[in-house]
Z-matrix of the N, CA and C atoms (Angstrom, degrees):
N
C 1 1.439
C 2 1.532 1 110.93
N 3 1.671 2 118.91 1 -39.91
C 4 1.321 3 123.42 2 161.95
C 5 1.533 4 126.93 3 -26.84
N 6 1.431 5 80.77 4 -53.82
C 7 1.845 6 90.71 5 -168.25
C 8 1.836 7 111.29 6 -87.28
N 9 1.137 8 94.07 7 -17.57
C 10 1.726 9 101.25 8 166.49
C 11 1.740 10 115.42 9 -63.09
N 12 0.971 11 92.10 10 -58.48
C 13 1.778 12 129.40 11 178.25
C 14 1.730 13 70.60 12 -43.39
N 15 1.744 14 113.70 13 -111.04
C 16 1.504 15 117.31 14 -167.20
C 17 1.622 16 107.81 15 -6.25
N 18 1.358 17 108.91 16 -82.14
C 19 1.144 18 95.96 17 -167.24
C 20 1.367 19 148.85 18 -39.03
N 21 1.619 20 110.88 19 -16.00
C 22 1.109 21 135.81 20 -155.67
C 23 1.385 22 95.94 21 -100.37
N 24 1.369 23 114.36 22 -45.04
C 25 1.335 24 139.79 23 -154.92
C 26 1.743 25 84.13 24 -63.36
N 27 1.008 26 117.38 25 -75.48
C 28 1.597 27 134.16 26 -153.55
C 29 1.114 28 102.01 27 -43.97
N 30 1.421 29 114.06 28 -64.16
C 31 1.959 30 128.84 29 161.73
C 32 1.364 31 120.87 30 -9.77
N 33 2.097 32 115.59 31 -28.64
C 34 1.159 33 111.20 32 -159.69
C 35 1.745 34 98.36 33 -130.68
N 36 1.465 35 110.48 34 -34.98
C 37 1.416 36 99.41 35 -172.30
C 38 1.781 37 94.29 36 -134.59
N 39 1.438 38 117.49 37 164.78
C 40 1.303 39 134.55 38 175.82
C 41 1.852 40 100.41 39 -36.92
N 42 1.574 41 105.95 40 155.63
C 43 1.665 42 102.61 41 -159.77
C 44 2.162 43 85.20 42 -87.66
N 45 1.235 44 109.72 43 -24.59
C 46 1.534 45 106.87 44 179.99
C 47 1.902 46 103.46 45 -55.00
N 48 1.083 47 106.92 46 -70.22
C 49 1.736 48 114.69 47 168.69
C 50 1.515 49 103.73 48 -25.24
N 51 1.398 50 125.76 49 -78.96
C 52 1.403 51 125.36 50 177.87
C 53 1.498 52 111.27 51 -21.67
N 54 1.629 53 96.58 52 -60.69
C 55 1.696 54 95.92 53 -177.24
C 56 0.933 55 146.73 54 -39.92
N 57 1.732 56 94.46 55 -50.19
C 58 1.274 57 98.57 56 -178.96
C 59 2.016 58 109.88 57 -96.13
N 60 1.054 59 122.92 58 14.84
C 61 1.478 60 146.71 59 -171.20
C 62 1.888 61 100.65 60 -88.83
N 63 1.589 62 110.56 61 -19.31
C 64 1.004 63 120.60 62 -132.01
C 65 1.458 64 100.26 63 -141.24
N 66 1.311 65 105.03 64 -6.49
C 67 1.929 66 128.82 65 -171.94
C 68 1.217 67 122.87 66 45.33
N 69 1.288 68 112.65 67 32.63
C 70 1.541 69 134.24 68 -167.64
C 71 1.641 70 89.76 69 -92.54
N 72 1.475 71 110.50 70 65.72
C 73 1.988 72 112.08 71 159.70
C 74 1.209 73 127.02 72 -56.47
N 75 1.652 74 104.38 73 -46.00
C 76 0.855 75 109.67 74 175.92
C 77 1.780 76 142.21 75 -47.97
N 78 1.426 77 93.40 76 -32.78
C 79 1.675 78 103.97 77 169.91
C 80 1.837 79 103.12 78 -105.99
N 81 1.415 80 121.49 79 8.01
C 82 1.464 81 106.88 80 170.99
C 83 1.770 82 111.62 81 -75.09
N 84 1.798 83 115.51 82 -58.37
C 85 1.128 84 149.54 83 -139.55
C 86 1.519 85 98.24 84 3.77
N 87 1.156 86 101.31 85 104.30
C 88 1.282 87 138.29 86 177.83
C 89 1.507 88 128.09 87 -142.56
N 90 1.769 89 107.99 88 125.73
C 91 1.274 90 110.84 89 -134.28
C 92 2.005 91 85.70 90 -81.49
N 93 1.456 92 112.17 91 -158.22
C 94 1.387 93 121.22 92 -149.06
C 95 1.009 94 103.50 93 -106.66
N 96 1.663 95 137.19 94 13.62
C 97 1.379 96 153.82 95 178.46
C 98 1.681 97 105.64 96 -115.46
N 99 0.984 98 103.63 97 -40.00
C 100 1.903 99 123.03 98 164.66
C 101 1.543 100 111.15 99 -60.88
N 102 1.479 101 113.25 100 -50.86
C 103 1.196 102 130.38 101 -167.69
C 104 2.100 103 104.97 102 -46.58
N 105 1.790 104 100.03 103 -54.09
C 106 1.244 105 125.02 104 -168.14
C 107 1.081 106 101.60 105 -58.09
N 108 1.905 107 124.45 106 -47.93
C 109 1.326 108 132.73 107 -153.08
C 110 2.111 109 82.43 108 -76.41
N 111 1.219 110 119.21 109 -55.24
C 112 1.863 111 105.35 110 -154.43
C 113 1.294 112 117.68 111 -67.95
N 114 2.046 113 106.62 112 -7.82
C 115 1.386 114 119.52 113 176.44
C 116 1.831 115 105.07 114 -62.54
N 117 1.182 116 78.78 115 -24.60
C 118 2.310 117 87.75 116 -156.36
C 119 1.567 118 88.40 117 -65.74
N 120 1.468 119 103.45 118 -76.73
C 121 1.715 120 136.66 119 167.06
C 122 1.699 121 105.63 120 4.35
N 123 2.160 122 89.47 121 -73.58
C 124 1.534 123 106.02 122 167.57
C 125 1.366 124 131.59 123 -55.49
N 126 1.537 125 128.90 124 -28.25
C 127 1.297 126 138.81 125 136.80
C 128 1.321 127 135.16 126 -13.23
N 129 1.467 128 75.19 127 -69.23
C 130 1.830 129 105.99 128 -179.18
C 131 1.679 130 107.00 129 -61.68
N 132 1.175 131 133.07 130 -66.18
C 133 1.008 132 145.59 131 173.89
C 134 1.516 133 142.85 132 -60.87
N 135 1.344 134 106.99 133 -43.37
C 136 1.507 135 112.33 134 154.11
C 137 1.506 136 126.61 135 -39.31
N 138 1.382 137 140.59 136 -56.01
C 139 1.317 138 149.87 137 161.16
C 140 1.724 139 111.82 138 -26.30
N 141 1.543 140 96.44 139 -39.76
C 142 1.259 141 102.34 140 -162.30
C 143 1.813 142 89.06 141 -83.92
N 144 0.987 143 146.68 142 -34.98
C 145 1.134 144 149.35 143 -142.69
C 146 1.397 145 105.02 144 -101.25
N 147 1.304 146 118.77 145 -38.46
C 148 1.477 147 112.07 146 150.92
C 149 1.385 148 140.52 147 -103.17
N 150 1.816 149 100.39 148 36.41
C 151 0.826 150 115.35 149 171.79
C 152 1.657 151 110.23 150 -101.35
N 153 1.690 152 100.79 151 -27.20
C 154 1.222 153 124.39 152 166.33
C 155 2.054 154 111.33 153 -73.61
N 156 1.066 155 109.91 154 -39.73
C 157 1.661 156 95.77 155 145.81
C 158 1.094 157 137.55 156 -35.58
N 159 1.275 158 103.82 157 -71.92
C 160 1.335 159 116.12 158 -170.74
C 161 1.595 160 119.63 159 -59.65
N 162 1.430 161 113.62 160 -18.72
C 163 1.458 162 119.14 161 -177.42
C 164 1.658 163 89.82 162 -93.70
N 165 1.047 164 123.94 163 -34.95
C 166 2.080 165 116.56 164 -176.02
C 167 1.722 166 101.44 165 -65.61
N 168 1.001 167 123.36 166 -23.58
C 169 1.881 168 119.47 167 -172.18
C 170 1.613 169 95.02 168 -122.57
N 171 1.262 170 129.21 169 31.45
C 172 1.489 171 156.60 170 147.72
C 173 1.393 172 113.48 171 -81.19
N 174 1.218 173 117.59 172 -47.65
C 175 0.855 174 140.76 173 -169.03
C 176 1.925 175 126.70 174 -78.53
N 177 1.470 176 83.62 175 -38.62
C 178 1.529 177 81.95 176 167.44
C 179 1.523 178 124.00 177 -124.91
């Protein structure tokens, strides 16, 4: 479901957003001033991504 999710994810917002959307720290390392800015980013973007869901299972 992870890697479904990714894929989908990328389609809609920057692949850094995914990452960290996705708790993948390990490949962000990004310091604690960065951290604040991908929360906003992730904000910003999520809505849109299941908004982009919701139109793919619309569909069938």
């Amino acid at each position: 479901m992870r890697k479904a999710a990714w894929r989908l994810m990328i389609k809609i917002m920057p692949r850094e957003v995914a990452r960290f959307v996705q708790s993948r720290f390990g490949e962000l390392k990004i310091s604690e001033a960065r951290y604040e800015d991908r929360l906003s980013e992730a904000d910003e973007h999520y809505p849109k991504y299941l908004n982009y869901l919701q139109n793919i299972l619309c569909m069938y």
